[in-house]
C-alpha positions in Angstrom: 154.2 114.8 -110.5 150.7 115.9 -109.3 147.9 113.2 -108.8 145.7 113.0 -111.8 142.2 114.7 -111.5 140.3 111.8 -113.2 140.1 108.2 -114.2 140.2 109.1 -117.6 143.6 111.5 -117.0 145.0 108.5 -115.4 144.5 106.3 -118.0 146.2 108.4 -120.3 149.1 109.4 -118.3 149.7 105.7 -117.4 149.6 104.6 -121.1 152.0 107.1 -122.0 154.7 105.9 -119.1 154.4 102.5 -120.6 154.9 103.3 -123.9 158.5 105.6 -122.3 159.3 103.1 -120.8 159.4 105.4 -117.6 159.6 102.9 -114.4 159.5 106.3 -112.2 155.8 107.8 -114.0 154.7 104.6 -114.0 154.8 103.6 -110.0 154.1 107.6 -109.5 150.5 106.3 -110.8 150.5 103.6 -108.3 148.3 104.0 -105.0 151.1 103.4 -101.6 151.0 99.3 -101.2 149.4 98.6 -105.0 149.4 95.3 -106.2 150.2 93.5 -109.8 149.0 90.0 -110.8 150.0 88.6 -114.4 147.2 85.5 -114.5 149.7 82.8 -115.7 150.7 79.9 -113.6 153.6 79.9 -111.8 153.5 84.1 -111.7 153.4 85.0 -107.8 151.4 88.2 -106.8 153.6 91.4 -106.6 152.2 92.8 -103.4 154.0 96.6 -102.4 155.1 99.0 -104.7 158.8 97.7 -104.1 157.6 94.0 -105.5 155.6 95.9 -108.4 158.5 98.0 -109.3 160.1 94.9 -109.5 158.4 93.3 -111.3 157.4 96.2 -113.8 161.4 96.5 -114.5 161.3 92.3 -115.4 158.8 93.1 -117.9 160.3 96.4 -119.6 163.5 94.4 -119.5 162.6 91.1 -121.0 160.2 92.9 -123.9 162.6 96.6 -124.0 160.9 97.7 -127.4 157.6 97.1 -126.3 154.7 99.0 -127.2 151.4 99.3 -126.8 148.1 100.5 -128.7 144.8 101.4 -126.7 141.7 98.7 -128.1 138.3 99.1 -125.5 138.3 101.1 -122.8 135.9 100.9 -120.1 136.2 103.4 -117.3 133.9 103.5 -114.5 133.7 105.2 -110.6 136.9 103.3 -109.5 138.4 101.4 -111.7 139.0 100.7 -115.7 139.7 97.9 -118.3 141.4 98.3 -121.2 141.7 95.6 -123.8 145.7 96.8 -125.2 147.6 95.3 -128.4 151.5 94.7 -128.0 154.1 95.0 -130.2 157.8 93.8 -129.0 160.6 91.7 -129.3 161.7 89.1 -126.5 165.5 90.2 -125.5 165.1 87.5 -122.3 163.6 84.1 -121.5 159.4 84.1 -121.1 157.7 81.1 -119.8 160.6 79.3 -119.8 161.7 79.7 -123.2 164.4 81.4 -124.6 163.7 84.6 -127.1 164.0 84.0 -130.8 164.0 87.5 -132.3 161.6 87.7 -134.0 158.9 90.4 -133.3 155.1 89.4 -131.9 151.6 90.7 -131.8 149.5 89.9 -128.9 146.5 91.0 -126.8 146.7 92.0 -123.1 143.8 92.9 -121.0 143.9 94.6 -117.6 141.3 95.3 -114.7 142.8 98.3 -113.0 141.2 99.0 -109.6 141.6 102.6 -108.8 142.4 104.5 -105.1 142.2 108.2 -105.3 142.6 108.0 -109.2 145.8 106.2 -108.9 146.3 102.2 -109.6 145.4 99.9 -106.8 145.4 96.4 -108.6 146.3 96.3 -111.7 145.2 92.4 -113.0 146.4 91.5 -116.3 145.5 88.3 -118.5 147.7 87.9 -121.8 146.7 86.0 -125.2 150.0 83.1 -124.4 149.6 82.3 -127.7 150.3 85.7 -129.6 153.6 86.0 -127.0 155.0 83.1 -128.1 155.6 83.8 -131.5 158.4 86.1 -130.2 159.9 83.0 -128.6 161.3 79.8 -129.5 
Protein backbone atom coordinates (compact mmCIF):
# COMPACT_ATOMS: atom_id res chain seq x y z
CA UNK A 1 0.00 0.00 0.00
CA UNK A 2 1.69 3.36 -1.00
CA UNK A 3 1.98 6.29 1.52
CA UNK A 4 -0.77 8.68 1.13
CA UNK A 5 0.00 12.00 -0.70
CA UNK A 6 -1.89 14.27 1.75
CA UNK A 7 -3.46 14.72 5.15
CA UNK A 8 -6.67 14.87 3.66
CA UNK A 9 -6.02 11.25 1.65
CA UNK A 10 -5.06 9.98 4.95
CA UNK A 11 -7.93 10.83 6.63
CA UNK A 12 -9.98 9.19 4.23
CA UNK A 13 -8.08 6.06 3.83
CA UNK A 14 -7.79 5.62 7.65
CA UNK A 15 -11.67 6.04 8.09
CA UNK A 16 -12.30 3.62 5.56
CA UNK A 17 -9.93 0.80 7.36
CA UNK A 18 -11.88 1.40 10.48
CA UNK A 19 -15.08 1.08 9.19
CA UNK A 20 -13.39 -2.72 7.36
CA UNK A 21 -12.43 -3.48 10.19
CA UNK A 22 -8.86 -3.97 8.38
CA UNK A 23 -6.21 -4.24 11.39
CA UNK A 24 -3.48 -4.52 8.40
CA UNK A 25 -4.68 -0.82 6.45
CA UNK A 26 -5.11 0.45 9.58
CA UNK A 27 -1.36 0.11 11.14
CA UNK A 28 -0.13 0.48 7.30
CA UNK A 29 -1.35 4.31 8.14
CA UNK A 30 0.70 4.33 11.18
CA UNK A 31 4.23 6.19 11.24
CA UNK A 32 7.18 3.27 12.59
CA UNK A 33 6.98 3.53 16.64
CA UNK A 34 3.26 5.54 16.59
CA UNK A 35 1.53 5.81 19.71
CA UNK A 36 -2.37 5.41 20.94
CA UNK A 37 -3.85 6.91 24.13
CA UNK A 38 -7.61 6.29 25.00
CA UNK A 39 -7.96 9.34 27.81
CA UNK A 40 -9.84 7.14 30.40
CA UNK A 41 -8.29 6.13 33.68
CA UNK A 42 -6.81 3.18 34.19
CA UNK A 43 -6.01 2.94 29.99
CA UNK A 44 -2.06 2.69 29.76
CA UNK A 45 -0.31 4.39 26.66
CA UNK A 46 0.12 1.97 23.71
CA UNK A 47 3.68 2.98 22.82
CA UNK A 48 5.13 0.82 19.33
CA UNK A 49 3.11 -0.20 16.58
CA UNK A 50 3.18 -3.83 18.22
CA UNK A 51 1.30 -2.30 21.53
CA UNK A 52 -1.10 -0.18 19.11
CA UNK A 53 -1.80 -3.21 17.04
CA UNK A 54 -2.69 -4.59 20.18
CA UNK A 55 -4.55 -2.61 21.29
CA UNK A 56 -6.47 -1.66 18.03
CA UNK A 57 -7.44 -5.61 17.81
CA UNK A 58 -9.00 -5.09 21.76
CA UNK A 59 -11.12 -2.53 20.48
CA UNK A 60 -12.35 -4.13 17.03
CA UNK A 61 -12.87 -7.15 19.18
CA UNK A 62 -14.77 -5.93 22.16
CA UNK A 63 -17.17 -3.47 19.77
CA UNK A 64 -16.86 -6.09 16.25
CA UNK A 65 -19.86 -4.18 14.46
CA UNK A 66 -18.65 -0.93 15.03
CA UNK A 67 -18.98 1.87 12.82
CA UNK A 68 -18.26 5.13 12.49
CA UNK A 69 -19.60 8.39 10.79
CA UNK A 70 -17.28 11.51 10.06
CA UNK A 71 -18.84 14.83 12.27
CA UNK A 72 -15.92 18.02 12.15
CA UNK A 73 -12.86 17.71 10.58
CA UNK A 74 -10.11 19.92 11.11
CA UNK A 75 -6.92 19.19 9.11
CA UNK A 76 -3.99 21.29 9.38
CA UNK A 77 0.11 21.05 8.30
CA UNK A 78 0.66 17.95 10.54
CA UNK A 79 -1.93 16.74 12.16
CA UNK A 80 -6.09 16.45 12.19
CA UNK A 81 -9.15 16.19 14.58
CA UNK A 82 -12.00 14.70 13.77
CA UNK A 83 -15.12 14.72 16.06
CA UNK A 84 -16.59 10.76 14.91
CA UNK A 85 -20.11 9.22 15.88
CA UNK A 86 -20.13 5.36 16.79
CA UNK A 87 -22.52 2.95 16.24
CA UNK A 88 -21.79 -0.70 17.83
CA UNK A 89 -22.66 -3.41 20.04
CA UNK A 90 -20.43 -4.51 23.09
CA UNK A 91 -19.59 -8.37 22.39
CA UNK A 92 -16.90 -8.03 25.56
CA UNK A 93 -16.51 -6.41 29.02
CA UNK A 94 -15.74 -2.24 28.86
CA UNK A 95 -14.79 -0.47 31.92
CA UNK A 96 -15.31 -3.25 33.86
CA UNK A 97 -18.73 -4.07 32.95
CA UNK A 98 -20.10 -6.78 31.18
CA UNK A 99 -21.92 -6.07 27.54
CA UNK A 100 -25.72 -6.10 27.60
CA UNK A 101 -26.62 -6.23 23.82
CA UNK A 102 -28.03 -3.76 23.30
CA UNK A 103 -26.74 -1.32 20.55
CA UNK A 104 -25.16 2.43 21.60
CA UNK A 105 -24.57 5.82 20.11
CA UNK A 106 -21.68 7.83 21.20
CA UNK A 107 -19.21 10.52 20.39
CA UNK A 108 -15.43 10.02 20.02
CA UNK A 109 -12.96 12.64 19.27
CA UNK A 110 -9.29 12.14 18.16
CA UNK A 111 -6.08 14.48 17.82
CA UNK A 112 -4.13 12.65 15.19
CA UNK A 113 -0.50 13.99 15.03
CA UNK A 114 0.86 13.25 11.61
CA UNK A 115 4.72 12.10 10.43
CA UNK A 116 5.15 11.98 6.77
CA UNK A 117 1.20 11.88 6.30
CA UNK A 118 0.98 8.82 8.28
CA UNK A 119 -0.41 8.70 12.11
CA UNK A 120 2.05 9.49 14.82
CA UNK A 121 -0.28 9.94 17.96
CA UNK A 122 -3.49 9.20 17.65
CA UNK A 123 -5.29 10.68 21.15
CA UNK A 124 -8.74 9.82 21.55
CA UNK A 125 -11.38 11.08 24.37
CA UNK A 126 -14.79 9.18 24.26
CA UNK A 127 -18.40 10.58 25.58
CA UNK A 128 -18.39 7.42 28.75
CA UNK A 129 -21.72 8.15 28.92
CA UNK A 130 -23.08 7.29 25.30
CA UNK A 131 -20.74 3.85 25.67
CA UNK A 132 -22.43 2.68 28.39
CA UNK A 133 -25.74 2.33 27.15
CA UNK A 134 -24.26 -0.69 25.28
CA UNK A 135 -23.37 -2.15 28.65
CA UNK A 136 -24.87 -3.16 31.78
Amino acid sequence: MSRPQSIGELVERYAAAWNAHDLDAIMALHAEDSAFRIHLAGYPVAQGNAAVREAFREILQTIPDQQFELGRLIIGADHFIWNLTIRGTFARPFAGRPPNGKPFVSEIHDVITCENNLVKVKDNWVDLAGFMQGLD
